[in-house]
C-alpha positions, -999 to +999 in steps of 0.1 A: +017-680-188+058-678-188+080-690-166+115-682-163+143-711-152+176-728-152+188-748-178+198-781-161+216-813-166+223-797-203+236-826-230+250-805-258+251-830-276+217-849-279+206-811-276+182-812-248+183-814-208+159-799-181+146-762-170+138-758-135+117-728-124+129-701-103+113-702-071+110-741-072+087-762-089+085-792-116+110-792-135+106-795-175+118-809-203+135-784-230+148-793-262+172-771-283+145-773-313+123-751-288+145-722-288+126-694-310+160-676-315+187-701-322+216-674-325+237-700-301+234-731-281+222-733-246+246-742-220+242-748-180+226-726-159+215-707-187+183-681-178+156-689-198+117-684-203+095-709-215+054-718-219+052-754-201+026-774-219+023-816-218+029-835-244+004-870-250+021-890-218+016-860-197+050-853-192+064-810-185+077-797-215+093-764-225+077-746-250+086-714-265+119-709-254+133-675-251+169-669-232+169-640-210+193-615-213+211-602-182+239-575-189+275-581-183+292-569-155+328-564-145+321-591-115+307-616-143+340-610-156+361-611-120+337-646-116+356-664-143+335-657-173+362-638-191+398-651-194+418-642-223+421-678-237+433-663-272+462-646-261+477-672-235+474-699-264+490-677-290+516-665-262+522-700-253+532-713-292+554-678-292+574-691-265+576-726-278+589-707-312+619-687-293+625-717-272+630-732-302+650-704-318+675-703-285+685-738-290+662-750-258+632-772-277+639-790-307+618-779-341+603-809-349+582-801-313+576-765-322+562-777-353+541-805-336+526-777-315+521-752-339+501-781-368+484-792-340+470-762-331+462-758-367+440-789-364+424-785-331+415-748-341+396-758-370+380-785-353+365-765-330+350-735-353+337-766-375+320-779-341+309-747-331+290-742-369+276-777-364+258-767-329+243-733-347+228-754-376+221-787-355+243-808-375+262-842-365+291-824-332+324-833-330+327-856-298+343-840-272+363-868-266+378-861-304+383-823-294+403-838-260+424-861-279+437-832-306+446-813-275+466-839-254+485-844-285+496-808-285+467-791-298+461-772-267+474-737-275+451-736-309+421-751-285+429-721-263+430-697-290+399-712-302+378-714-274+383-675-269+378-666-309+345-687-314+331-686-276+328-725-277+328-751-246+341-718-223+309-719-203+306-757-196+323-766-165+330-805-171+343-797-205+371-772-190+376-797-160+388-824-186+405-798-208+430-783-179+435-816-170+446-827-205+466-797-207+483-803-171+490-839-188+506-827-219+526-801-198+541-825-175+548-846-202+569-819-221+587-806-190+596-846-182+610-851-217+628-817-216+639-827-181+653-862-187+674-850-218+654-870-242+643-844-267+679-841-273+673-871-295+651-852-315+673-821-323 
C-alpha cells in the first residue's frame, strides 16, 4: 500500500529527513537514495508517495519514493513561489555599472560586484549538479559568504536560472539577511564619503 506525505525536517545536505502522512500518523524515515526518479532534490514540504516498510530495528522507512505532481497555479505564484530573482540581480549590477559611469560609485566596487557575482553564480550551478548526482554540496555557509562579500546579485541571478535553494525557507531567511548586511554596508560607505578614497 502507498501513502502519500510531507517531506519534513529535510537536511539537503546529509540527503534525508522525515515524511509524515497526510491525515496523521507515524511519521517515516526517507532518504534521497529512495527517490525512483531523481530529476531533482527534495525540499520541505514537498508531496510525496512512498511504500513504508521497516528496516532490521523496526524503525518506519520510506520506500519507493515518488513526488507527486500538483499543477501550478497563478496563486502558487501570488504565494511567493515565483519572483523574478534573475532579473532584479542582473538589474541590480546594471545600476551599480551606471552608478559607476555617472561618477557616483567608484569602479573598483562595480568590479567587486560584478567578479563576485561571477563567482557566487558558478558556485551555485556547480552545487546544484552536485545535489542531481549526489556528490560532495557546497556548504551553505560557503554560498553565504560569496554573497555578503558582494556576490549577491549573481546569487540572485542564479537562484532564478538553476531553481536552487528558492524553495527552502531558512536558506532565503539567511540570504535576505546577508543581502540587507551587504546593503547597509554599501549605503554606509557611500554615506560617510569613504568610497571616495577608492575613486
Amino acid at each position: 500500500m502507498r501513502y502519500v506525505g510531507r517531506v519534513t525536517n529535510w537536511d539537503d545536505e546529509k540527503g534525508y529527513g522525515f515524511v509524515t502522512p497526510n491525515g496523521g500518523g507515524e511519521r517515516a524515515f526517507v532518504h534521497v537514495k529512495a527517490f525512483e526518479n531523481r530529476g531533482r532534490r527534495p525540499v520541505e514540504g514537498d508531496l510525496i508517495s512512498y511504500e513504508p516498510i521497516k528496516d532490521q530495528r523496526q524503525r518506519l522507512n520510506a520506500a519507493r519514493v515518488r513526488h507527486v505532481v500538483v499543477a501550478r497555479t497563478t496563486a502558487t505564484r501570488r504565494n511567493g513561489r515565483w519572483f523574478p530573482r534573475r532579473s532584479l540581480g542582473v538589474i541590480v549590477l546594471l545600476a551599480m555599472a551606471i552608478a559607476t559611469y555617472g561618477g557616483k560609485i567608484p569602479l573598483v566596487v562595480t568590479l567587486a560586484y560584478i567578479g563576485m557575482s561571477l563567482i557566487a553564480f558558478f558556485a551555485y550551478g556547480l552545487d546544484k549538479s552536485a545535489a542531481r548526482t549526489d556528490r560532495q554540496r557546497t556548504p551553505e555557509s560557503t554560498l553565504h559568504a560569496l554573497e555578503l562579500l558582494c556576490g549577491w546579485p549573481g546569487a540572485l541571478i542564479a537562484q532564478g536560472t538553476f531553481r536552487h535553494k528558492t524553495r527552502k525557507l531558512s536558506f532565503q531567511i539567511a540570504f535576505w539577511l546577508v543581502v540587507a548586511l551587504n546593503v547597509g554596508a554599501l549605503a554606509w560607505l557611500i554615506q560617510s564619503g569613504r568610497l571616495n578614497m577608492l575613486a
